[in-house]
Wavefront OBJ file of the C-alpha trace (Angstrom):
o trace
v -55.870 19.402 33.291
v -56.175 21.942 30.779
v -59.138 20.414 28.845
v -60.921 20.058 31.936
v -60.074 24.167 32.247
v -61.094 24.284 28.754
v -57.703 24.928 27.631
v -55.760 23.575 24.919
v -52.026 23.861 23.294
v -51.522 24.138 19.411
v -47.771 22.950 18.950
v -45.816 24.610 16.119
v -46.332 23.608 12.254
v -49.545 22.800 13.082
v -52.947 24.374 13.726
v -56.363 22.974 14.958
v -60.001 23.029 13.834
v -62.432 24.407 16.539
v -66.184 23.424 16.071
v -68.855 24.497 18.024
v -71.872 22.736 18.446
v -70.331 20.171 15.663
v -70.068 23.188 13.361
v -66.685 25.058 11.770
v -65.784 28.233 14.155
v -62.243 28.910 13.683
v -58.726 27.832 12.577
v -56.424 27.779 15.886
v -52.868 28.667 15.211
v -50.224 27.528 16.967
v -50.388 28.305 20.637
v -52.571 27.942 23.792
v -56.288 28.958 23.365
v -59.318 28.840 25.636
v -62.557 26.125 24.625
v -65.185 26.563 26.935
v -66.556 23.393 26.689
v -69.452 24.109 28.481
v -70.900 26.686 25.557
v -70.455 23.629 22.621
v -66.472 24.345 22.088
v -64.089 21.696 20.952
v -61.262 20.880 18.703
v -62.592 18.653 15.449
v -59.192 17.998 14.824
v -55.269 18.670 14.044
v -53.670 19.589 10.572
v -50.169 19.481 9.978
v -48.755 22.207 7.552
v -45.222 20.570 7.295
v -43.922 19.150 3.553
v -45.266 15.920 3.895
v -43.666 13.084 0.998
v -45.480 10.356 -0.729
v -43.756 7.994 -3.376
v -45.896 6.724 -5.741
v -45.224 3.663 -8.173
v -47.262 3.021 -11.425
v -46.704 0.496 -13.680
v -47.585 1.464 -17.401
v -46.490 0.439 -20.943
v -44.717 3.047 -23.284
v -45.602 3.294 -26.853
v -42.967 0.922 -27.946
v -44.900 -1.869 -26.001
v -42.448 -2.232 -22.601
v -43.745 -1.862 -19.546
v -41.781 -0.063 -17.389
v -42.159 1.093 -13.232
v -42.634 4.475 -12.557
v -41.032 5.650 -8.870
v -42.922 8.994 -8.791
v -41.914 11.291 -5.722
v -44.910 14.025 -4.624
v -43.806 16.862 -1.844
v -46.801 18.665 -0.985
v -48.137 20.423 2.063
v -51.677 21.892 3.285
v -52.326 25.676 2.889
v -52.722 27.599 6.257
v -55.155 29.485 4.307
v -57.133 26.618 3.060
v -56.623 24.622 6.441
v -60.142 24.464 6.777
v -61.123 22.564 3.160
v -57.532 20.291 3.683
v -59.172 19.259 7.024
v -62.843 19.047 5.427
v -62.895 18.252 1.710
v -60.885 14.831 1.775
v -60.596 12.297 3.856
v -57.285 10.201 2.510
v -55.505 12.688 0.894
v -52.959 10.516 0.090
v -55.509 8.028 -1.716
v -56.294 11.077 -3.869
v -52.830 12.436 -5.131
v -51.936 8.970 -5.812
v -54.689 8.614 -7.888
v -54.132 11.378 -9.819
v -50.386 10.268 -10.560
v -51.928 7.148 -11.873
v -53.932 9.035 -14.153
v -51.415 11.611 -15.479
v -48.476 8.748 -15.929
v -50.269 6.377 -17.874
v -51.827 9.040 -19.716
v -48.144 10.417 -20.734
v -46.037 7.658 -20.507
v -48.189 5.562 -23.798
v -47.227 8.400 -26.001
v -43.097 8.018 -25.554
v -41.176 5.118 -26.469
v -38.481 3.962 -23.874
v -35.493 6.009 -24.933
v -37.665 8.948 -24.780
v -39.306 8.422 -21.158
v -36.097 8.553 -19.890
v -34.802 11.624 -21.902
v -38.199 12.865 -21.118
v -38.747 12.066 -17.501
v -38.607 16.149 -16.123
v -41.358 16.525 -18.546
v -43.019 13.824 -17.409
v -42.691 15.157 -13.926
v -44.025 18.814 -14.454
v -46.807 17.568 -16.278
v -47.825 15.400 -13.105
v -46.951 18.742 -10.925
v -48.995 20.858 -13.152
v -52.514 18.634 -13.091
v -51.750 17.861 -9.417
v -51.342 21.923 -8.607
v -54.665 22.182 -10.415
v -56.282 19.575 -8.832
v -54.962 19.878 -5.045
v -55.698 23.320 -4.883
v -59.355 22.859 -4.659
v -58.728 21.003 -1.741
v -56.175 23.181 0.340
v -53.410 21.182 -0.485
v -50.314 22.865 -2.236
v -47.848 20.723 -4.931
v -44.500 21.423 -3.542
v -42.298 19.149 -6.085
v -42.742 16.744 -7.986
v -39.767 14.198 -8.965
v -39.915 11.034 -11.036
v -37.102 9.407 -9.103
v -36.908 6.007 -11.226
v -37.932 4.525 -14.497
v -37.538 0.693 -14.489
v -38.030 -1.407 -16.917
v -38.877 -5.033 -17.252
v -35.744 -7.347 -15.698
v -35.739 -8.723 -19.102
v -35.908 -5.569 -20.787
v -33.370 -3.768 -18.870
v -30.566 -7.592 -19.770
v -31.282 -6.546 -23.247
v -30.499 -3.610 -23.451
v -27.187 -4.234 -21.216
v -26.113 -6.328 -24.410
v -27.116 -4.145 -26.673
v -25.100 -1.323 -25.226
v -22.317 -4.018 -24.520
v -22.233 -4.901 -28.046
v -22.065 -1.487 -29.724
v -19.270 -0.666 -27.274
v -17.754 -3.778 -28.171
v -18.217 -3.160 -32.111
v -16.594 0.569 -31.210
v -13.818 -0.861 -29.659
v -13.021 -3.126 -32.225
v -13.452 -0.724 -34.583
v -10.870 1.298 -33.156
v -8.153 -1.316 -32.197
v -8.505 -2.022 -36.175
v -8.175 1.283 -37.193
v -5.060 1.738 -34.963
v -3.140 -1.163 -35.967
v -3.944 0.178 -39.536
v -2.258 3.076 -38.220
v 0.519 1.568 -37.173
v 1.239 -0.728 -39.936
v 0.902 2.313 -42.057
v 3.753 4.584 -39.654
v 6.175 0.555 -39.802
v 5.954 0.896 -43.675
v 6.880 4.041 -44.153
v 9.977 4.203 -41.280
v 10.916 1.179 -43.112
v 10.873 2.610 -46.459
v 12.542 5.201 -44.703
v 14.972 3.003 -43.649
v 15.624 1.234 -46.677
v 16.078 4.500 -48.472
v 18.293 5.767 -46.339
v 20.221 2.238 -46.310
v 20.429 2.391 -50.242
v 22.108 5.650 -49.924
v 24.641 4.967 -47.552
v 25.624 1.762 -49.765
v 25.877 4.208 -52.694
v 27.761 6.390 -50.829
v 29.984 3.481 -49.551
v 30.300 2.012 -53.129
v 30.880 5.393 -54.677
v 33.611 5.893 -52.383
v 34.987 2.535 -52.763
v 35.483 3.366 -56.835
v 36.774 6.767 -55.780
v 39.934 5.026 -53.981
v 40.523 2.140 -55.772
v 40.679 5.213 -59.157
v 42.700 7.040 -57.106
v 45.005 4.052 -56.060
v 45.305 3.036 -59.463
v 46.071 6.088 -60.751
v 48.644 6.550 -58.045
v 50.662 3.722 -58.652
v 50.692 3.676 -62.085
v 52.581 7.097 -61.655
v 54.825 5.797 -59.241
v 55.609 2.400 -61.084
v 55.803 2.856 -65.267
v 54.628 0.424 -67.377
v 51.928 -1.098 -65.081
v 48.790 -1.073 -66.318
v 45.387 -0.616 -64.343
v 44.459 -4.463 -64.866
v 47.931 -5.068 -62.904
v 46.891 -2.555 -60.422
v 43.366 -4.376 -59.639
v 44.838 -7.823 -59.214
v 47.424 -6.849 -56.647
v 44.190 -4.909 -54.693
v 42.319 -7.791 -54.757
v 45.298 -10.317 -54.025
v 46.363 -7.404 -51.100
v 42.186 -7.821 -49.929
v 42.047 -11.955 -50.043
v 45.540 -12.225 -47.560
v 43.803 -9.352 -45.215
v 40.332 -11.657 -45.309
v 42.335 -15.093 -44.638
v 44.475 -13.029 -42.139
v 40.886 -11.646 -40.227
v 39.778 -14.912 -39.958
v 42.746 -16.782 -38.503
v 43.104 -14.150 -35.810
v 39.237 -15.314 -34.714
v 39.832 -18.395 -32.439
v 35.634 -19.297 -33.297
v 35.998 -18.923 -36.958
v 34.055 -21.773 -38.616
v 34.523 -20.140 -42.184
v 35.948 -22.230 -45.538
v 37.277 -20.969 -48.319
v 36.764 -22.933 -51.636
v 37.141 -22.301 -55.262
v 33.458 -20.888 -56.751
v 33.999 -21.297 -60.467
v 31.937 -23.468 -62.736
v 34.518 -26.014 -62.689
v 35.540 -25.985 -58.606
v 33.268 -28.580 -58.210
v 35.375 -30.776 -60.799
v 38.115 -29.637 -59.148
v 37.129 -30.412 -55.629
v 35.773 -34.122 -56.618
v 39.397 -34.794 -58.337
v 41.291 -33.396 -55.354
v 39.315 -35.925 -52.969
v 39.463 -38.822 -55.297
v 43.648 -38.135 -54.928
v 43.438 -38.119 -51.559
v 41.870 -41.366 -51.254
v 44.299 -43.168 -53.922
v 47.020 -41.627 -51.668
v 45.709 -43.105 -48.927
v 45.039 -45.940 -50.092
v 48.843 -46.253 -51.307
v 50.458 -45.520 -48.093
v 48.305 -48.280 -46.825
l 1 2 3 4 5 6 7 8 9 10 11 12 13 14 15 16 17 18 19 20 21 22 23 24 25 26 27 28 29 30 31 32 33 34 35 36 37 38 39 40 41 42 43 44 45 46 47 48 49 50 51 52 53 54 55 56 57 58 59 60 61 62 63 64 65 66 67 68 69 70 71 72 73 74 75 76 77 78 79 80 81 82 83 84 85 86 87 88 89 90 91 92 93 94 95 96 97 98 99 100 101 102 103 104 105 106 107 108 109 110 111 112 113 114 115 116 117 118 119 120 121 122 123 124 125 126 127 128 129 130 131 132 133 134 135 136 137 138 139 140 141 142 143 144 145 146 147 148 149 150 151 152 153 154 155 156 157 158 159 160 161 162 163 164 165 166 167 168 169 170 171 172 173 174 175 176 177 178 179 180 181 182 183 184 185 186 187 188 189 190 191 192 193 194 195 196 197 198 199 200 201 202 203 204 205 206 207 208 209 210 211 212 213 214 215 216 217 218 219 220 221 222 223 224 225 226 227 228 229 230 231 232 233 234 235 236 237 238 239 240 241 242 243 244 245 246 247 248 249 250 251 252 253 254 255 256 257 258 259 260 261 262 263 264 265 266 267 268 269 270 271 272 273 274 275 276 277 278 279 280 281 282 283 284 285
């Protein structure tokens, strides 16, 4: 109803292109506005000016000879000053900025190995901004952003370097676990040369000790008894020490211990006690 009035409605974001007689008139913001059709008016078209997104992906090969997928990400927008050469200049603008990715990634990309395209990649990105800003702007068209969302690299590619990264962390983490058991053989040495040290120490204390009171007990009883001498003294000690041992070991109901003589010649003695044994037994037979 309002065409046939000659009426139309511009919606928000947006403007239209008015032609009369097939020529440009005007730029129609947003709105209504009056086309008398009958004197040659009409609307050539709508132009959005909202951030419009295209994601671009290029396939190139970096200097180290890997190909690799680049996920480029352009935000641009038309110029509501330039409204009339975004409407007229191009007619796929998307076409275009994708072709000029194209260009500017595998023109940068070739020079970088893979390690650097990905430590590089917001270079990469304002370089493809910058040629895009120049390039766009000729045509009404503003560069917003541009993001290289995603570098990926051949499936094989991308495996090896998994390993590659497995294996160093690996070697790392072997590396480590050695150098901490080294550690800690190191620290079990030394506590037990610590130990032993202070072990020694304590026996020479205990031994030292030992001497002290048998020297005094010696030299106590040979003032209390006269005319003993210390070689008297030390046999009754170690007589007095053999009846406590026997006496410790009979109180022990589990004691599995046998005293028997340790000279050089026990063992004659032992074989000549048995062999009377056995002629004993043999007489009370």
């Amino acid at each position: 109803m309002g065409q046939a009035l000659g009426c139309i409605q511009v919606d928000q974001s947006n403007v239209a292109i008015k032609e009369t007689f097939g020529k440009f008139d005007e730029v129609l913001e947003p709105g209504c506005h009056c086309l008398p059709w009958c004197l040659g008016s009409q609307v050539a078209g709508h132009l959005s000016l909202r951030v419009q997104q295209l994601d671009v992906r290029c396939e190139t090969k970096t200097k180290d000879n890997v190909f690799v997928t680049v996920v480029a990400s352009i935000q641009y927008r038309a110029k509501p000053e330039s409204a009339q050469d975004a409407f007229y200049k191009l007619s796929n603008t998307r076409n275009q900025i994708q072709a000029y990715v194209f260009d500017v990634i595998r023109a940068s990309v070739p020079k970088l190995d893979l390690d650097s395209t990905f430590e590089q990649k917001n270079d990469i990105a304002k370089t493809v901004e910058n040629e895009l800003e120049k390039a766009m702007s000729h045509y009404g068209y503003e560069i917003v952003q541009t993001l290289i969302v995603d570098i990926e690299p051949d499936v094989h590619v991308k495996r090896a370097m998994n390993e590659i990264n497995a294996a160093s962390r690996m070697r790392e983490a072997a590396s480590e676990k050695a150098e901490a058991e080294k550690i800690l053989q190191i620290k079990r040495a030394e506590g037990e040369a610590e130990s032993k040290y202070l072990s020694g120490m304590g026996i020479a204390r205990q031994r030292q000790a030992i001497v002290d009171g048998l020297r005094n007990s010696v030299l106590a009883f040979s003032e209390s008894v006269p005319g003993t001498s210390s070689k008297d003294v030390m046999d009754m000690v170690l007589v007095t020490q053999y009846f406590d041992t026997l006496k410790e070991i009979g109180a022990s109901s589990k004691s599995n211990s046998v005293f028997i003589p340790h000279g050089p010649g026990a063992v004659r003695d032992i074989a000549s006690q048995i062999r009377d044994g056995l002629l004993q037994g043999n007489a009370a037979e």
